[in-house]
N, C-alpha and C positions, 0 to 999 in steps of 0.2 A: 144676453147677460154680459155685463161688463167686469169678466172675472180673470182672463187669460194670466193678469200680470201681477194675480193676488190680493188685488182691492177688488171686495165683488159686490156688486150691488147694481139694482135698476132705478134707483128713486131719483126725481131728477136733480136733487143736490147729489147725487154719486155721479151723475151722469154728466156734471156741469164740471164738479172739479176733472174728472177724468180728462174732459173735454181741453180747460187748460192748459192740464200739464204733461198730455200729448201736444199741444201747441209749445210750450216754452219747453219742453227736453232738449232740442235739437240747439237751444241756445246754451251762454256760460253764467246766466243771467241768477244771482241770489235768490235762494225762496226760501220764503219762512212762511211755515205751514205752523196755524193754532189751530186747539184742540183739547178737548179735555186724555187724560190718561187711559192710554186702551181703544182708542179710537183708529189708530191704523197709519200714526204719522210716517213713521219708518216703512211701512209698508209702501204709503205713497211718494217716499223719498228715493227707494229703491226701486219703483217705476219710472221716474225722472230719468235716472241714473241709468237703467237699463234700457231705456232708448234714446240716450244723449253718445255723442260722438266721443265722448269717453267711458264706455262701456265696457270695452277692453281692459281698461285700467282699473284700480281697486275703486270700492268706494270704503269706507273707516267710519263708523258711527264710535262719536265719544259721549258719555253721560255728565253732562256738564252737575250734576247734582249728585252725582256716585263718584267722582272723586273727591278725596280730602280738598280743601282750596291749596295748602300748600301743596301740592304733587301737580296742581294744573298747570303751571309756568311749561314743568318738565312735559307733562302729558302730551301738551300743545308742540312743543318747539324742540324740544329734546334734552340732553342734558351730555356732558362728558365724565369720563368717571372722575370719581373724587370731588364735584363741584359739592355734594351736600352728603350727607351721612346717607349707608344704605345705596348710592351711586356707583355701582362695583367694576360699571365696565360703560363705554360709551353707549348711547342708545339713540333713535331716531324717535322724533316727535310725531304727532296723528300727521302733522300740517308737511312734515318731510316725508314721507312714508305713502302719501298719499298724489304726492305731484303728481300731475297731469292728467288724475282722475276729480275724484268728491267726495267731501269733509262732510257728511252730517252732526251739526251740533245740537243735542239732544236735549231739550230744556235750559236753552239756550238762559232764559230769564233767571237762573241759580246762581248765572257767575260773579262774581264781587266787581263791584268798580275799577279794582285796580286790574283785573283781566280783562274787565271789556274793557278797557283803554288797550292793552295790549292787543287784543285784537282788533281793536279798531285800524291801527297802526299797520297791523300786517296786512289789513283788509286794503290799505292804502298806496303800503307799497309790494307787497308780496312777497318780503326780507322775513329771515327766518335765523337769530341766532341761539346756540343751543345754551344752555343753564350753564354758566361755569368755562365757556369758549369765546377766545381771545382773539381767533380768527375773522377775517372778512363773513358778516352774513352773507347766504345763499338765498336765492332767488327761488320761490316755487310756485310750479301753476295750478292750482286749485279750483274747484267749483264748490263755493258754501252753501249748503243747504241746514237752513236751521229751523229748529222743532220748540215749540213752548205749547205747556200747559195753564199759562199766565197770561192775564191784560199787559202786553207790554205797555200800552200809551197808558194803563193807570200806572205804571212802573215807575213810569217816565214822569208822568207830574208829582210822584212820590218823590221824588229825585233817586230812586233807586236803578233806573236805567238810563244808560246815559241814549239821550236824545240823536246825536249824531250817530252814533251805530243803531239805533233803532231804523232811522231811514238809511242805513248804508243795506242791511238786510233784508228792508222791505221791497223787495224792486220787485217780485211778485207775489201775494200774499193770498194762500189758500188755508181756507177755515172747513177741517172734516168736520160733520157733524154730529155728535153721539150715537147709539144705536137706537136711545129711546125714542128721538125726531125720525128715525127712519126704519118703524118696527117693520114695513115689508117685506125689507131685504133679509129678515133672520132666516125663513125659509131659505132661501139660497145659501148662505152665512153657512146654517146647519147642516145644509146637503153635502156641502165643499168639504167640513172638519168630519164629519165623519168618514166621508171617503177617504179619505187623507189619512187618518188617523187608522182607521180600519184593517188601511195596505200598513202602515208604519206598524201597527201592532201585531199583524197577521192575525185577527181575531174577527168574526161576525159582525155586521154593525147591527147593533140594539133595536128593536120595535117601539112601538109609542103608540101607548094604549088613549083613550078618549079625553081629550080637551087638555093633551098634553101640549101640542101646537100653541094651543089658544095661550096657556098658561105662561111658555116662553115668551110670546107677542107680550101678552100682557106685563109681565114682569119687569120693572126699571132700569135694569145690567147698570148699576153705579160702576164697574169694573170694561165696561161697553165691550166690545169684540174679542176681548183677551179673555174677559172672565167668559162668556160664551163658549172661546173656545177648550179655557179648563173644567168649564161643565161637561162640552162633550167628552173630554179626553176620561174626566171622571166616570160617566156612564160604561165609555168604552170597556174603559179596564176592569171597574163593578160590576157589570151586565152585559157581557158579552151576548149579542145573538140573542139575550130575551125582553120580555114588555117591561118598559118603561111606563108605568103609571106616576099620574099628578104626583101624589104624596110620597114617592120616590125617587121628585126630581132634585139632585145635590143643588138646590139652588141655594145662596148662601143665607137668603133672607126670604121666604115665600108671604110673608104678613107686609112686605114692602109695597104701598100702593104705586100706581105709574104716576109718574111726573107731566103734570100738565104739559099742554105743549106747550113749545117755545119759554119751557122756566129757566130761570137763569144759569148761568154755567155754576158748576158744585165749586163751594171754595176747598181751600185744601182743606179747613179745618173742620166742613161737613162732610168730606170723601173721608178722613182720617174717624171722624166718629160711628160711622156707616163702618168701616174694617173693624173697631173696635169692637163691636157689638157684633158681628160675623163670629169673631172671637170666641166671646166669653159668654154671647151667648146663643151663638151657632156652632160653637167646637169648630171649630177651622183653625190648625195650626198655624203658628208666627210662619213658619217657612212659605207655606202657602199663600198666608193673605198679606204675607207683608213683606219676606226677602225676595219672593218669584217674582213678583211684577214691579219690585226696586231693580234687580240685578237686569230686569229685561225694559229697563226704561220706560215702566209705565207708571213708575209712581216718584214723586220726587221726594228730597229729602226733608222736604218743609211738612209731609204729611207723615213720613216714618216719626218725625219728634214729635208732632202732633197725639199720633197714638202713643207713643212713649208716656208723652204728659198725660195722658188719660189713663193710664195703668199708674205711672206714680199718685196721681187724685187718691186712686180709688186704694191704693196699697200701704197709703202715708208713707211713701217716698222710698219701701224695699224692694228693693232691683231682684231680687230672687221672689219673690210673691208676684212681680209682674210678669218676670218668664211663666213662674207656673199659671199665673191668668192668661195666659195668652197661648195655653195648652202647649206647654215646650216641660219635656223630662229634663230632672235633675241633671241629668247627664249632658244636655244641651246649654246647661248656664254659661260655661266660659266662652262658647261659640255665640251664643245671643248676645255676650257682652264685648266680644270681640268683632262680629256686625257693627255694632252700635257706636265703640269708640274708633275702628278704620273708618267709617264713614262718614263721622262728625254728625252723629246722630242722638247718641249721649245725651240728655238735663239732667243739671244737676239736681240730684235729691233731696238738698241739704233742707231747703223752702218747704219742703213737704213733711217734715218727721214733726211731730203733737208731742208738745212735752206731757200733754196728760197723762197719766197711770190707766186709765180703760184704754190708750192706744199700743202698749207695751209690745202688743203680740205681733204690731207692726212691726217692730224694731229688725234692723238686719243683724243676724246672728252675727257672733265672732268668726274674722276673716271673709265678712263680704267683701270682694273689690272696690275700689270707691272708682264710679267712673270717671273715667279721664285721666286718673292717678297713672303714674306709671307701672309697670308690672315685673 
């Protein structure tokens, strides 16, 4: 089993990339690894890394879709203090912070035109000056390793990715494959989280009563290895030590048929309507289906607005009726709407409010925030 370094699996697509990128670690060589969300890119990036001859040194995963776009200049290269409001003191960027080890860039496809040009630049010459500093730039030696969820070449003839840094980062390019092309490996997948989880939690691991197996195989993981593994974690902690029957498996959607094989990759705007309906009409908290696997790079920002716009639809555009759709207490509104506007996740509502009089009850009470507004 091909599991020692975290990525586990026997299927001969696990067995192929494996194969790879034990071949190119030991080089400095770019690799950009696609993939749908939850697939295990970070996983397999941090295997590169940990048997590349900069192992010693850090590696730095940035979320190219979970920072605002103004803060990525700073994020990337760093800042001194005083160059922009909020810059209190000098700071180091991921690209200075990480010399001599590897940059993973996380949904690499998020960044605006005007940052990939920026890094294209630094990819070219390896100069690094900070936000606001008047100094000679610094020189750093890095290993890029970058992660998309995205067709970059449909990117590219969208003009949305610039062409030249698509082949500057493609010099090796490995494609994980979802969970549902490679239902064999769940059994293993299963055995590894629970054990894991089991000593993490000091509790029993759970039984699995008749054609519970089957029902995971069977089942589509739109969320592929991450959601897997927050099903186990759910078990562990609800059912410690006892049977796990079918109709007590936390699965988000159990009426979801499997996905042919070989159908096409989920766009964001069918992975964002699949969480929505997890939602509202699986009771799965926002934090759960929507902030965990944003904050841990598995889902980008283009499907957090996606769901947003699907809760304004259905709310005629009040931002307090869509926390409570999306099973968040009162008490969590400023925090949902403060998610929403640090991440440039926010639509506006305005397109969505019905002058009609049968919509009235949509309306947002007195003192809604308006998003975006300042506060």
């Amino acid at each position: 089993m091909a599991g020692a370094s975290g990525f586990i699996g026997t299927t001969p697509a696990v067995l192929a990339i494996l194969d790879d990128a034990y071949a190119i670690a030991a080089s400095d060589s770019k690799v950009l690894i696609a993939g749908e969300s939850g697939v295990g890119k970070e996983v397999l990036a941090r295997l590169i890394h940990t048997n590349s001859r900069r192992r010693h040194r850090p590696m730095l995963s940035i979320n190219c879709a979970g920072v605002p776009e103004g803060l990525l200049e700073s994020e990337f290269f760093g800042h001194v203090r005083g160059s922009f409001t909020g810059a209190e003191r000098d700071r180091q960027g991921f690209l200075e912070s990480a010399d001599t080890g590897t940059v993973l860039l996380d949904e690499v496809g998020e960044m605006s035109l005007r940052m990939q040009g920026m890094l294209l630049r630094f990819l070219e010459s390896g100069e690094i000056q900070r936000v606001g500093c008047e100094r000679p730039r610094t020189t750093v030696d890095v290993r890029i390793i970058a992660a998309t969820n995205r067709d970059l070449l449909e990117q590219v003839r969208a003009k949305e990715f610039r062409e030249d840094l698509y082949y500057r980062l493609n010099i090796v390019y490995l494609v994980v494959p979802p969970l549902r092309e490679r239902r064999e490996d769940i059994p293993l997948l299963l055995d590894h989280f629970l054990k894991a989880l089991s000593t993490q939690f000091g509790v029993p691991e759970p039984e699995f009563g008749p054609g519970v197996m089957t029902a995971l195989q069977q089942y589509d993981w739109p969320g592929n290895v991450r959601e897997l593994r927050n099903v186990v974690e759910r078990m562990m902690l609800t059912r410690p030590g006892q049977v796990v029957t079918v109709d007590k498996l936390p699965l988000a959607s159990r009426r979801q048929s499997p996905a042919p094989a070989g159908a096409a990759a989920r766009t964001p705007e069918a992975i964002a309507e699949t969480c929505y309906r997890n939602m509202v009409e699986g009771g799965v908290p926002f934090w759960t289906a929507v902030y965990e696997p944003f904050m841990l790079r598995d889902m980008t920002r283009e499907i957090v607005r996606h769901v947003i716009l699907r809760g304004l639809q259905q709310t005629k555009g009040n931002y307090r009726l869509v926390a409570e759709l999306l099973n968040l207490p009162a008490s969590d509104y400023k925090r949902f709407m403060n998610f929403l506007q640090k991440h440039d996740c926010a639509v506006p509502f305005q397109g969505f409010r019905s002058v009609s009089a049968t919509h009235d009850r949509y309306q947002a009470p007195a003192g809604t925030p308006v998003p975006g507004a300042r506060r």
